[in-house]
N, C-alpha and C positions, 0 to 999 in steps of 0.2 A: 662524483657526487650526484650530477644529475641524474645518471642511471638508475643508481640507488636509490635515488626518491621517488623515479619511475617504477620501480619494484613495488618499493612501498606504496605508492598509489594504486595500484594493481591491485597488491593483496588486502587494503585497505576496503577499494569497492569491493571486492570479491567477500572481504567477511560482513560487508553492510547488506549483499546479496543473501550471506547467511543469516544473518539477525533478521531480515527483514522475513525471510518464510519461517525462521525461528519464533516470533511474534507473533506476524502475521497468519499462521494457520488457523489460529483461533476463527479468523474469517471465512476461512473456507470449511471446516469441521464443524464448528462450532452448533450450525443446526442439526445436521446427520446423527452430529450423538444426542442433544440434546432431544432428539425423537427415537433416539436406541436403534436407528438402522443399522448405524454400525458401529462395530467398538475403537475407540480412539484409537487404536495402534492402524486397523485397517483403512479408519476414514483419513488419517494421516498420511497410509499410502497412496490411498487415493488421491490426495492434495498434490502431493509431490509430479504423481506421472499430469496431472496438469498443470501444473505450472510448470513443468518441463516443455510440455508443448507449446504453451502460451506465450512463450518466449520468442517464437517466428513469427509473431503478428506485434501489431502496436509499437511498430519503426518510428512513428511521427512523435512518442514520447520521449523517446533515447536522444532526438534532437532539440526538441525542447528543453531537455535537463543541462543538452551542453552547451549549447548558446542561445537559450531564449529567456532566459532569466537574469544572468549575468555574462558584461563583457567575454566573448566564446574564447579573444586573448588572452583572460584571464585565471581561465579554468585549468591550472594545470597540475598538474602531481602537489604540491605543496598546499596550496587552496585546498583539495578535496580532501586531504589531510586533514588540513585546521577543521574541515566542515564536518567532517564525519566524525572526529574526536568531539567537537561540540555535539551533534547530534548524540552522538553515543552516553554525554550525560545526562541527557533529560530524559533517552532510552531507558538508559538504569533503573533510573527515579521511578519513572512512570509501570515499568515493568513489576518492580519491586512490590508499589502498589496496585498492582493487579490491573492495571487502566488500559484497554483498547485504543493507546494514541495512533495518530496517523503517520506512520511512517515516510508517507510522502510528501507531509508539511513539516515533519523533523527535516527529512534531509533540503527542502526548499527555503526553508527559514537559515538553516545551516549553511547552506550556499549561500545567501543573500547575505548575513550576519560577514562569511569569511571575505564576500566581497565589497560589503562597506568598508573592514579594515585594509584590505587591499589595497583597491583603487577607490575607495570616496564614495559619495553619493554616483558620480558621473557613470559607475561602472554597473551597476543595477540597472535593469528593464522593467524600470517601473510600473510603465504600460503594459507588458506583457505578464507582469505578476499579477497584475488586476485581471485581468480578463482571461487568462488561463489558469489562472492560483483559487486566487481571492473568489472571484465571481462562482465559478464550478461548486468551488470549495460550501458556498453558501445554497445553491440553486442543485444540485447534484443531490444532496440529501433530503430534500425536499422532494426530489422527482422519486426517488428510489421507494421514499416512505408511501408517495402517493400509489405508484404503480403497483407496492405489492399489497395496498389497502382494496386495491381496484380487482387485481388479479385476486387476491383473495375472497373478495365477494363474490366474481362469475365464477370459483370454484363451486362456492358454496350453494348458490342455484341453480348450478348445474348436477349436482351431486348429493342434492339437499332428499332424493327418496332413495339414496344408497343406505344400504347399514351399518353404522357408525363404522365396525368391525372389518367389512367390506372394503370400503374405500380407505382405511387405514393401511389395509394390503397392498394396495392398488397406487396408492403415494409414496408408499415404503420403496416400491421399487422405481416410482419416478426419480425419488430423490437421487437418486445412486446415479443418475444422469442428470439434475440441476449441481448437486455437490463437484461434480466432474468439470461442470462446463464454467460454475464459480471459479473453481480452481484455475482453469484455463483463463480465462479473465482477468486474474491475478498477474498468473506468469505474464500476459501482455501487457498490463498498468507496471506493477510492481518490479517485475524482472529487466521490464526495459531501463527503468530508474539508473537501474547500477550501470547498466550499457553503456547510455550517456556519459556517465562519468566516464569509463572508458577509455570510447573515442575521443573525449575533451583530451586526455593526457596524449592520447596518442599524437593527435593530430598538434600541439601543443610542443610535444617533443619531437616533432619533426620526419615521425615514422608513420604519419600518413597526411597526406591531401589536403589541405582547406575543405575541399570540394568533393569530401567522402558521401557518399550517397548513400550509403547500407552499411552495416556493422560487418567486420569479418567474423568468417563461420569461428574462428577459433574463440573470440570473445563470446558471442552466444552458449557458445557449449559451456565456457565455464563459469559463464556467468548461470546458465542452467544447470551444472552441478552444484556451485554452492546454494542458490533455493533451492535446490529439490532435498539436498540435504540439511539444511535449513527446518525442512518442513517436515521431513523425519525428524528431527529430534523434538519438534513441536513448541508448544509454550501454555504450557497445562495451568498457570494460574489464570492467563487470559482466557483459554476456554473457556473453564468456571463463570468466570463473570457473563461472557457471550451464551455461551448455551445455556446459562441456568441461573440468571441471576434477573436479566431485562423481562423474561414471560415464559410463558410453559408454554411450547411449542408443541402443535400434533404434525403429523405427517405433511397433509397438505400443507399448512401452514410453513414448513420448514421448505418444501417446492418451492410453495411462492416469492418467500424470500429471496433463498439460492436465486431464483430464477428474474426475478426482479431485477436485483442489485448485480448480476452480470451482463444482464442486458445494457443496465446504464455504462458500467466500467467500459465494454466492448464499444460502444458507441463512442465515448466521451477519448478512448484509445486511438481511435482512427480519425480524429480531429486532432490530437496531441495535445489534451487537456490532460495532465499528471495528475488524476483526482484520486483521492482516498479511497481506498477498498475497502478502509476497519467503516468509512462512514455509510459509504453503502451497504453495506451488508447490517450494519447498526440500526440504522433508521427502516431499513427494510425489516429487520424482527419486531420494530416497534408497529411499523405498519401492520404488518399481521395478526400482532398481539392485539391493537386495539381492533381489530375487526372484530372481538367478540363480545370488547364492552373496556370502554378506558380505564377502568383499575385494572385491568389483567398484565398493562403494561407495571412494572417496578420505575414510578416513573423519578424516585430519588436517585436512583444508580444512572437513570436515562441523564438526569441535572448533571451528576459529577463526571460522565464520559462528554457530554458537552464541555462543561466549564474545561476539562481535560485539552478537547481540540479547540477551543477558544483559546489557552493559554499557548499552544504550542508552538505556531510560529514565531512570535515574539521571543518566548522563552530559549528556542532553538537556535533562532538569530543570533540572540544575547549571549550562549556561552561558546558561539563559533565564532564571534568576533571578540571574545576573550582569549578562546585556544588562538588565535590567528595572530592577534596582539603580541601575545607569549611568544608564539614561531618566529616573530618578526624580531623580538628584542634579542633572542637567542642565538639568530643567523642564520635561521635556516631559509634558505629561499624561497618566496612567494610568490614574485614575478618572474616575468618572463630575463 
């Protein structure tokens, strides 16, 4: 039995790896097309071969997700289970409705939820939800919006006696290297996420260490094939909303974003703050949008992808400590 729920916890992270670059592309495409540099099959590809990469950097997240949020004892094949089926319904929900949630406050609300029903209050890292969750979560989008409000203005005075036409050219081809380096970004926030899970089962079931330091190459790679495939298959209703529904992006404009909002993810990775990509790269279009003048932003869609990530962790809590409840009543094992 145990084995077999180690299996299943395996393939469990491994297709939360796929839903999540499933989803989450919209992040990294989402301005590329929305400036027509390239067309969604190829910015897609594009996504993929970085967030393939992005996956050897931002180690400090993988361990955060396994034991810095809840009891690291507690994390094990059965928990990520309960956590990810809950996560998985407010995925649906919010998918359905075309919404840019945060994928990495589903799955932190979903861990937390499966380990209130667990182990209790006691089993939660309160502290450490606050100030690598909570706090980021609040201050992270704030920086992203301001940086590419910022970076978009020294574009624009730097480049303010080019010809419209000109430097249209001249961003078209930056972006093909901000959209890249996004993506990379991703794979190191977003791809370590599933890692974590992981190594919690591994180490949980006794096939590796307390005292693991680094992920093995084998979980990396496949945790890097399910994003990358993932991100090929895309998730074309979230595009829509990200690329063409928040502002009407030009070229530089769509640079600065990309370039914005991976700089904060890269940063906030090598700390092992698990921060939101959809929120970065969200607030950073609105940044650039209002650079031209605050109605360019669609600021009623801006309202309901907030209220979206407002509701989330609670929401995701809530029906992972429902599924967890159910696993418990059923028999299936949740503790060690």
């Amino acid at each position: 039995m145990a084995s077999e729920l180690l299996y299943a916890g395996i393939a469990a992270a491994l297709f939360f790896a796929f839903w999540n670059g499933f989803t989450d592309a919209a992040n990294a495409i989402s301005t590329i097309v929305a400036t027509r540099v390239l067309t969604p099959f190829r910015a897609v590809a594009l996504s993929a071969g970085g967030n393939f990469l992005g996956l050897y950097f931002g180690g400090a997240v993988a361990f955060t997700i396994w034991k810095g949020l809840v009891d690291g004892n507690l994390v094990g094949p059965g928990l990520v289970i309960a956590a990810l089926l809950g996560g998985l319904i407010y995925d649906v929900i919010t998918w359905y409705l075309g919404l840019p949630v945060s994928e990495t406050h589903v799955l932190i609300g979903s861990l937390v939820g499966a380990g209130l029903a667990v182990g209790g209050v006691a089993a939660v890292q309160f502290s450490s939800v606050v100030n690598k969750v909570i706090l980021p979560m609040v201050y992270s989008p704030i920086i992203a919006f301001t940086a590419a409000f910022l970076f978009g203005s020294i574009i624009v005075r730097v480049f303010r006696r080019w010809p419209a036409s000109r430097a249209n050219r001249y961003f078209r081809g930056l972006q093909l290297f901000s959209s890249g380096f996004f993506s990379f970004s991703h794979g190191s926030q977003d791809g370590q996420k599933a890692v974590g899970l992981v190594i919690a089962m591994l180490v949980f079931s006794g096939l590796e260490p307390p005292t693991i330091s680094s992920a093995p190459f084998w979980v990396i790679t496949a945790v890097q094939i399910a994003l990358s495939f993932g991100t090929l298959f895309g998730g074309w209703r979230i595009v829509r909303t990200m690329a063409m529904r928040i502002t009407k992006l030009r070229p530089y404009q769509g640079f600065s974003a990309e370039t914005s909002g991976a700089l904060v993810l890269v940063a906030m990775a090598q700390v092992g703050a698990p921060i939101s990509t959809t929120h970065a790269i969200a607030t950073s279009i609105m940044g650039v949008g209002a650079l031209q003048r605050t109605s360019a932003v669609r600021w009623g869609v801006a309202r309901r992808i907030v209220i979206a990530w407002i509701l989330t962790l609670p929401a995701a809590m809530l029906f992972a400590y429902c599924v967890a409840t159910l696993l418990v009543f059923v028999g299936v094992p949740l503790t060690p």
